[in-house]
C-alpha positions in Angstrom: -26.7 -16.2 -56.8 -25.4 -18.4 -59.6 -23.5 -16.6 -62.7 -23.6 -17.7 -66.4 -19.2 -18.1 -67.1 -19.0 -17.6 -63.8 -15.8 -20.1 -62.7 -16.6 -21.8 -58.9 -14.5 -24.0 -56.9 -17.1 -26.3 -55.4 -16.3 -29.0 -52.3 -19.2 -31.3 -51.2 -18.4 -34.0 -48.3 -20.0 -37.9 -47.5 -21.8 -37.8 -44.4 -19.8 -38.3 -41.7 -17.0 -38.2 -44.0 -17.5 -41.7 -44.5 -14.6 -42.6 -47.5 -17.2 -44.0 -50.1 -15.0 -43.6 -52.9 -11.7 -45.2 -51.6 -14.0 -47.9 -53.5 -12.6 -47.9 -57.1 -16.4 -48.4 -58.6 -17.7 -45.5 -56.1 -14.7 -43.4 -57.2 -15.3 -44.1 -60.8 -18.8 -43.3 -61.0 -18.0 -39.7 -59.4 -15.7 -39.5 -61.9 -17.9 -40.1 -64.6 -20.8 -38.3 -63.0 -18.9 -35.2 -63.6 -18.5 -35.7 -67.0 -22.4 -36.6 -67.6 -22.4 -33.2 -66.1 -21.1 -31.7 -68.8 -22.9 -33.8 -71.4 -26.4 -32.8 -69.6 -25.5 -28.6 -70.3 -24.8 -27.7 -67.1 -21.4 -26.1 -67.1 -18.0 -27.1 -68.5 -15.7 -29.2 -66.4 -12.4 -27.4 -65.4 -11.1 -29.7 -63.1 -12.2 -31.8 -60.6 -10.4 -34.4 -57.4 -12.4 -37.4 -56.1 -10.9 -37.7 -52.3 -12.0 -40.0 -50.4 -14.5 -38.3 -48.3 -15.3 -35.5 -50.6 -14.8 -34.0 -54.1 -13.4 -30.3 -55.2 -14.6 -29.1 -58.6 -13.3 -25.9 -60.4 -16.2 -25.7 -63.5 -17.4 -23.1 -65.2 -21.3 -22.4 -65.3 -23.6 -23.0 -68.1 -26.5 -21.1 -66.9 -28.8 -23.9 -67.8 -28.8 -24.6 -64.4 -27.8 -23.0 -61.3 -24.9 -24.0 -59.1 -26.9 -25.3 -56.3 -29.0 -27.6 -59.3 -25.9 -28.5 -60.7 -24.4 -29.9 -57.5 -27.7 -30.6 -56.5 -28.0 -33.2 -59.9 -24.2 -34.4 -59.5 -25.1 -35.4 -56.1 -28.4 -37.1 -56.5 -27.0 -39.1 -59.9 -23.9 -40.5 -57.4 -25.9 -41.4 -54.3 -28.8 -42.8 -56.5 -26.2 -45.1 -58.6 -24.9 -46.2 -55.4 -28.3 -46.9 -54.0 -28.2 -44.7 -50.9 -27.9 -41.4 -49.5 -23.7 -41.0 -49.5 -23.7 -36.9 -49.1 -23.4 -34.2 -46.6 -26.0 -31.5 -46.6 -25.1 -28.6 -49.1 -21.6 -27.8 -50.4 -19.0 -24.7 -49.9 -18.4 -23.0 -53.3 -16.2 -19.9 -53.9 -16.7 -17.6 -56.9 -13.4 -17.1 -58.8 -12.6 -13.7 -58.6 -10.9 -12.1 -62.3 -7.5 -12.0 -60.4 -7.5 -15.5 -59.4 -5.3 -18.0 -61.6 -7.6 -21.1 -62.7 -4.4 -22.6 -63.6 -2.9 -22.4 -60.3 -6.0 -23.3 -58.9 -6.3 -26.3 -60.5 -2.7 -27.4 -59.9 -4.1 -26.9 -56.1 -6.8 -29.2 -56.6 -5.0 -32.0 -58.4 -2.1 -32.0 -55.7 -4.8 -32.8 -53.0 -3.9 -36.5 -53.0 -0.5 -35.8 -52.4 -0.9 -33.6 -49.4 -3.3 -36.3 -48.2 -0.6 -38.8 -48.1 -2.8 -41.0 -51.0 0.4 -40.7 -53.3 3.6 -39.5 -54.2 3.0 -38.2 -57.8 -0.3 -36.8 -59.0 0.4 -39.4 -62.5 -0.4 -42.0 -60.1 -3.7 -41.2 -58.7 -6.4 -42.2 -61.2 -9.1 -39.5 -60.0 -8.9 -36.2 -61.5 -8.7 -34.3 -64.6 -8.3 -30.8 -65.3 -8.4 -29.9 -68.9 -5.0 -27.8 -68.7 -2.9 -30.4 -67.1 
């Protein structure tokens, strides 16, 4: 059941975990996709990492839409710009509970790259914002 406010840390993975958006265009486009997000109501953007074989996503929902929509839309937008079907079926989300720091969460999320071995400093990874950092 999808919340109105309610904060969610969403993953979703490429099939096969194929890395489509080691591509700087593919990775771009995600990136943009979540802010088009935003624009279309759906929630507000907390933070989010393009990886890549997969995406992590700390937002807060609008209501407009519900979660599964939501990913649902941010999926179908990607995969259609890219002109094929680039996703994994479904997504693991996790409901913020009122004792859990989104702060430290997103710190989590943005250091992704680094414990990936993609970089040594988060500054030089070009895909991810969180609104805090």
């Amino acid at each position: 059941m999808s919340i109105r406010g309610q904060q969610y840390l969403v993953t979703a993975v490429t099939r096969n975990r194929a890395p489509w958006f080691e591509e700087t265009a593919a990775a771009r486009l995600l990136c943009r996709n979540f802010i088009a997000m935003e624009k279309m109501g759906a929630g507000e953007t907390l933070c989010f990492v393009v990886m890549p074989d997969h995406f992590h996503w700390l937002l807060s929902l609008s209501g407009k839409y519900s979660l599964s929509q939501t990913v649902g839309m941010l999926k179908s937008q990607t995969a259609r710009a890219m002109g094929q079907s680039i996703w994994q079926r479904g997504f693991h989300d996790h409901a913020l509970r009122e004792e859990e720091d989104c702060v430290q969460i997103a710190r989590y999320i943005v250091a992704n790259p680094i414990r990936a071995g993609l970089t040594t400093n988060v500054r030089l990874y070009p895909y991810w914002n969180a609104m805090w950092l």
